[in-house]
N, C-alpha and C positions, 0 to 999 in steps of 0.2 A: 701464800694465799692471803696471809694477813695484811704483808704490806701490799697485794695489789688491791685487795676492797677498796681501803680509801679513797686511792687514786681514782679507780671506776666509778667511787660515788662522785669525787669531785668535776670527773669528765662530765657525768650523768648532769650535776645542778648548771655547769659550764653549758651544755648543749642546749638545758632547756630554758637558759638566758638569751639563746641564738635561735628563737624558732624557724628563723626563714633560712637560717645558711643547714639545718638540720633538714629542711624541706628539699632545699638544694642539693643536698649530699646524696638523698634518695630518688631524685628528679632526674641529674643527672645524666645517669647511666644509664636509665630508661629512654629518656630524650635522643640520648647518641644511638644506641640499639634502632629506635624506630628510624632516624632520621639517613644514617647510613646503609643499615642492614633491613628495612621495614620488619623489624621486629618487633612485637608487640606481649605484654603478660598473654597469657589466656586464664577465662573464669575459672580454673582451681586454681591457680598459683594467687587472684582475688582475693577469696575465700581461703586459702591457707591462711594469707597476712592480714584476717579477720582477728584471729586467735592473737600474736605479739603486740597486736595494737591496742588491742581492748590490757593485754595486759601492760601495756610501756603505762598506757592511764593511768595503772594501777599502782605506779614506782611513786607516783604523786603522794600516797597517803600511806605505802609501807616502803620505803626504798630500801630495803631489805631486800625483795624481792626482783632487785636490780642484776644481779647475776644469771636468775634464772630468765628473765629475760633476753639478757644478754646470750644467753647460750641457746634459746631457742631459736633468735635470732640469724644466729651464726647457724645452726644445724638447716634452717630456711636459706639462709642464703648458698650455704655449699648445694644442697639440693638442686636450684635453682638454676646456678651455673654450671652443674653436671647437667644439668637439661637442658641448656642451653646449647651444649655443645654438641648436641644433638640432633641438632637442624639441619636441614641440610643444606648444599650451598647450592647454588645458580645452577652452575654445571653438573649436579646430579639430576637435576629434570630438566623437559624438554617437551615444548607443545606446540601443535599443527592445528590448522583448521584445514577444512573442504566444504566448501558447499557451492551453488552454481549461482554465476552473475547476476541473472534474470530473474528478478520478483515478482508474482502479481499480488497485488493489491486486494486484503481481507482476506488471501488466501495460506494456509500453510505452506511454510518451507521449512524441509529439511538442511540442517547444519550436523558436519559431524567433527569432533575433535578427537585428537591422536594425542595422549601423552604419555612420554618413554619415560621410565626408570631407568636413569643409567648406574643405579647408586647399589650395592651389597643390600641393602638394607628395604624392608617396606614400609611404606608412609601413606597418613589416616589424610585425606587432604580434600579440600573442597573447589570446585572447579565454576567457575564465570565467564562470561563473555562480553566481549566490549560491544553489547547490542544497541545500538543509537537509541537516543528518547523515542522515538518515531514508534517505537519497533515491541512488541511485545515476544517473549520470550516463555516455552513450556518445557521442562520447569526453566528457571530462573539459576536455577541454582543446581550444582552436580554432585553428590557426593559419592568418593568412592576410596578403598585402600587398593592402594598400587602394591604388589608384591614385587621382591626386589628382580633387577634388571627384566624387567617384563615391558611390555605396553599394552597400552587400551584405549578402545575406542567407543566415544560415548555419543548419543543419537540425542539429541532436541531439535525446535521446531520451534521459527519466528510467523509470525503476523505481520506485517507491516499495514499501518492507518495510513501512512501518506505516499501519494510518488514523490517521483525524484530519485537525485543520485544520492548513495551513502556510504558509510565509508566504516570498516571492522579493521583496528589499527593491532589489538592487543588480545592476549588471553590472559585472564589472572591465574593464580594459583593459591591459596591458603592452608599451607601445610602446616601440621601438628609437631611439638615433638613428642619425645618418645615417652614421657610421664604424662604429654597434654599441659604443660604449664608455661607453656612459650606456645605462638604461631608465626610464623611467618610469609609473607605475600610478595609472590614472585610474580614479574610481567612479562610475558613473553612475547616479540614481534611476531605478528601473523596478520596480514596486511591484506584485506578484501574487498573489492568494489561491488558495491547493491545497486541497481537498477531497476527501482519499483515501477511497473510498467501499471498500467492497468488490466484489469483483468482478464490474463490471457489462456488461462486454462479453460473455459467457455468456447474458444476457437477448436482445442483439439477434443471437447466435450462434441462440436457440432459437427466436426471430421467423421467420429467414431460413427455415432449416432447416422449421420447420410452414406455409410458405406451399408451398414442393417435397416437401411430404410426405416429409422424407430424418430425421423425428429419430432413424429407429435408428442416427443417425453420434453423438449424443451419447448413445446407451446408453437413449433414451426406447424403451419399448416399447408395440406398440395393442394395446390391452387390449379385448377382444371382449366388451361388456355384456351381463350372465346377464337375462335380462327383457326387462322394457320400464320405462320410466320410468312412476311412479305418485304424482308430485306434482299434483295434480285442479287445472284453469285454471280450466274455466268449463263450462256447460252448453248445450245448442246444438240446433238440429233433424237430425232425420235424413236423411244425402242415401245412395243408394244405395251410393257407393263405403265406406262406413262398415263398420268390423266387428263383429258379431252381440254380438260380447263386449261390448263399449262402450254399448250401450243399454240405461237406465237407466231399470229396469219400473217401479221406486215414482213416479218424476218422469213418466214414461209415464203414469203408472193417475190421477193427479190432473191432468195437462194433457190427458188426452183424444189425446196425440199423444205418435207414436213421438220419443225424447229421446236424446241418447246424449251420454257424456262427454268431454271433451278431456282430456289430459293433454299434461305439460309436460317437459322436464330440470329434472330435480330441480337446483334454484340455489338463490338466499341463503342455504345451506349456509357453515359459521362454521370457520375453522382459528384456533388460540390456540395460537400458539409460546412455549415457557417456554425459556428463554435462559437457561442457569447461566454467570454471569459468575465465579465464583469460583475455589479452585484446582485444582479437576479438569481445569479450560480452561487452563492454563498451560501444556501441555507444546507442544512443536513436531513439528510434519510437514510437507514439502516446503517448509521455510523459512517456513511461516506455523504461528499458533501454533491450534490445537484451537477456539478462540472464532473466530477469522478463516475457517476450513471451515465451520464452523455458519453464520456469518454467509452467509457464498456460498450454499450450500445453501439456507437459510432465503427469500431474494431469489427463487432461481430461480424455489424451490414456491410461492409469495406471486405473482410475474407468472404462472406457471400459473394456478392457483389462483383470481385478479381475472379472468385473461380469457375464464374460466368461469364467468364470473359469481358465485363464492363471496366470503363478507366474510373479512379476513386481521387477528388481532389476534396483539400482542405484548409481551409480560411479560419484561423482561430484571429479573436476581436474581441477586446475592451474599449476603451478612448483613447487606442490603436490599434492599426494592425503587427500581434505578434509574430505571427508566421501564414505562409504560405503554400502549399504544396501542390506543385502543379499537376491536373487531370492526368494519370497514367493507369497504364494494366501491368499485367505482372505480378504475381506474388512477394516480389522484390519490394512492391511499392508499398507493402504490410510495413516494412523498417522504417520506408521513409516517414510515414504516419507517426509510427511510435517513437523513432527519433524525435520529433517533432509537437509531439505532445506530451509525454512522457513526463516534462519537468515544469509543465503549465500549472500554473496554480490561480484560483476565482481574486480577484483582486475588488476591494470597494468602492469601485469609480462608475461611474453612468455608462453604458456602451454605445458609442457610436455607430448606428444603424446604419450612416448614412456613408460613411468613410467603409462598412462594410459591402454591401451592394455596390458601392462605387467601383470599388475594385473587384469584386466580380463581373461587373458589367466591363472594367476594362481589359482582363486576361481571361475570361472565359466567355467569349460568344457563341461559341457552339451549344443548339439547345441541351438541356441538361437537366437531370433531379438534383433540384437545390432545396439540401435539408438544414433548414432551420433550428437549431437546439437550445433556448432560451425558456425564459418563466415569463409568466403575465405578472403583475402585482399591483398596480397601478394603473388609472387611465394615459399616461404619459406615454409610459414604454409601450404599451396595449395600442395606444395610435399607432406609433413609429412602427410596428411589427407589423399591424394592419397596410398600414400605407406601402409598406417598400416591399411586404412578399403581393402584394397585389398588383402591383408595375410591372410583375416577372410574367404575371401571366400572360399566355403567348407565343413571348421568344422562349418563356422556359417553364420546368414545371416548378411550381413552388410546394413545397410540402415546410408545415409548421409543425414540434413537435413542442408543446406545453408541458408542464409535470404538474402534477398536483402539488398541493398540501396535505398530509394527513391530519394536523391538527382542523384546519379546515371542515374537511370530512367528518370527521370523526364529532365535534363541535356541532355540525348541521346533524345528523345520523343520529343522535341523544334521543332514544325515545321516549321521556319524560321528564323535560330538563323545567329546575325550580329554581327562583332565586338568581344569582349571578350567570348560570347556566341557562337559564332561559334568554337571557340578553347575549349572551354569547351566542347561541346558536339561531338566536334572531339576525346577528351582525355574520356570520359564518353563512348561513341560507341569502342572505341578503348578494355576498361577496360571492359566492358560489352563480348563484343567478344572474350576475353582469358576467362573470366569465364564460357562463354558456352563451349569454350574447353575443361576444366577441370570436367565438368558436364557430356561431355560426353565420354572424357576418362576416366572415373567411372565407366559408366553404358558399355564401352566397356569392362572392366577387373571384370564384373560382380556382381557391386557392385550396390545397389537400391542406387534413388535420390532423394530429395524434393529439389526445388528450388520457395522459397514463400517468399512472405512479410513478417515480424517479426508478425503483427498486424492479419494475415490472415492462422496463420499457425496449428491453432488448425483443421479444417474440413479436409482440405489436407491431415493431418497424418494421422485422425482417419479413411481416408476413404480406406489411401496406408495400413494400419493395417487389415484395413476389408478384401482386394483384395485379401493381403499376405492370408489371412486364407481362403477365397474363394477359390482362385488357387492352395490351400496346399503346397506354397511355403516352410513353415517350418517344 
């Protein structure tokens, strides 16, 4: 023992000559650990190496106390690597996701993950998911102890803010060892494609609800039809229960026999939604932005609409046209829609009104409900909108649907505004009152209006849609 002190002191004044290759020595091994094996300390193994540090300081001004050191050291470090070898490797765990393609948008979704123990042993481990920026996640974060060779299956719940496509590559794992003074983070492939649609829980909301006759809970109102339907089926003989009005003298006076008419609900009736993708659609309401409300609105009236047997076509438009989809029926034609707008996003460019109309006037001449889904903001666009849905009148119906501002509102609505306030909702009341003008020089040059909140504009349309077909506007 006597002759190794020396030597220990002299290694000891030797290392603290060398501070950076002593940095090194304990850098090292840490470095390769995370860099190969993503192994990393965890906070008590920290917090142990609190204690030999404060006392390595301490060999500065008694190096006497160099061996004890030294031996604390070493009983830290054996610890250490007996814990280390604790971990467990790759192939003792193993993890699966499930959850289903289809998202909608601001709405929950169910995700659920599977991960097997295949190891002797149980492990304290923390569980993630590779949830895109987009995408909010409840909790975040999973904790649970895996007993040995077992599995478990854990339930959360994403959000998604945006559409589009997305894409779930990985599951993490952050497992403990067996003291807690190591962790390690394991990746596991589990590979799943998102399709943030808009939102489509609203459509089997509107299903449920018109099988129990209850849609006045989503704001649908029954609209009590002015007539009778006067689209002519077919021609037929006359049976007594028949009414008087329905026999048809001319078809009478050449068959020799009383004739009378059928008629039908007027169907294969044509909605063409014009979709301004542009920057009127940029601003936000209830966390979604003005293009994303249209979009929901637009779906709901489109499944009304098909299951009424009408055809549903759609023209989306910036300062081009992105898509097209041509007037059909069918249920089918629900995909085409959502394929097709699903991955549309508002872009900051002027929209061409005029490139829009164009091409509705050159693939759709059959009359039609052409609904308009844009914002006013300006006298500029506030003409364009005016002039091109008032041309339709006529050959077609034009229906415009506005959204509000809530700052707007809210701004004119102050019942006691002082100060800044008071000039605000002098420019707000101001703003507010050219917009009603423009609402209703519309509906003066014969053109239908909606004028709704972004967040409230789904029951207002489908209800102006029902009236349209009530009143046999089209």
């Amino acid at each position: 023992m006597d002759a190794w002190f020396p030597w220990l002191l002299d290694s000891a004044v030797w290392l603290q000559s060398l501070p950076w290759l002593m940095l090194a020595l304990l850098l090292t091994p840490l470095a390769l650990l995370a860099y190969w094996r993503q192994i990393y300390p965890h906070t008590p193994l920290v917090v142990l190496l609190i204690a030999p540090a404060v006392l390595s300081m301490g060999t500065l001004f008694w190096p006497e106390i160099f061996l004890v050191v030294v031996t604390i050291d070493v009983a830290l470090l054996v610890a250490a690597v007996a814990d280390l070898i604790t971990l467990p490797s790759a192939r003792s765990l193993h993890a699966e996701r499930s959850t289903l393609r289809i998202v909608s948008i601001q709405q929950r979704h169910p995700v659920t993950v599977t991960i097997v123990n295949r190891s002797a042993r149980s492990w304290h481990m923390a569980i993630r998911d590779d949830v895109p920026q987009e995408f909010t996640a409840t909790p975040d974060e999973l904790v649970r102890r895996l007993p040995p060779r077992s599995r478990v299956t854990l339930h959360y719940e994403i959000r998604a803010s945006r559409r589009g496509s997305f894409s779930m590559e990985h599951v993490y794992l952050r497992v403990r060892s067996r003291l807690g003074l190591w962790q390690r983070y394991l990746t596991y492939p589990a590979s799943s494609v998102l399709h943030v649609y808009p939102d489509m829980k609203q459509l089997s909301e509107y299903a449920i609800l018109a099988r129990t006759n209850r849609l006045s809970l989503m704001g649908v109102r029954r609209m009590r039809r002015v007539g009778q339907d006067h689209d002519f089926e077919r021609l037929r003989d006359y049976t007594p229960d028949d009414n008087y009005k329905h026999i048809d003298w001319r078809t009478t006076a050449r068959r020799n026999k009383l004739t009378v008419k059928d008629y039908q609900t007027s169907q294969s009736q044509r909605i063409i939604f014009l979709l301004d993708c542009g920057r009127m659609m940029t601003n936000q309401a209830a966390g979604l932005s003005l293009l994303d409300h249209s979009l929901n609105a637009m779906l709901m009236l489109s499944y009304v609409a098909l299951q009424k047997g009408d055809s549903v076509g759609l023209i989306c438009f910036s300062d081009e046209i992105h898509n097209f989809v041509p007037p059909r029926g069918g249920m089918s034609q629900m995909n085409r829609l959502l394929h097709a707008s699903f991955n549309r996003f508002p872009q900051l460019v002027e929209s061409r009104y005029d490139q829009a109309f164009f091409h509705l006037a050159s693939h759709c001449k059959k009359r039609s409900l052409v609904v308009l889904m844009t914002n006013v903001i300006d006298e500029v666009n506030a003409h364009q909108i005016e002039r091109y849905l008032s041309t339709l009148v006529g050959r077609h119906l034009p229906l415009g649907i506005l959204m509000r501002d809530h700052q707007l509102f809210d701004a004119a609505a102050d019942p006691q505004p002082q100060g800044a306030a008071l000039y605000r909702a002098a420019a707000a009341a101001h703003i507010l009152n050219w917009r009603h003008q423009v609402l209703t020089d519309l509906q003066h040059k014969g053109v239908l209006s909606l004028d709704v909140f972004p967040e409230e504009m789904t029951a207002p349309l489908v209800n102006q849609y029902l009236e349209i077909k009530a009143r046999h506007l089209l």
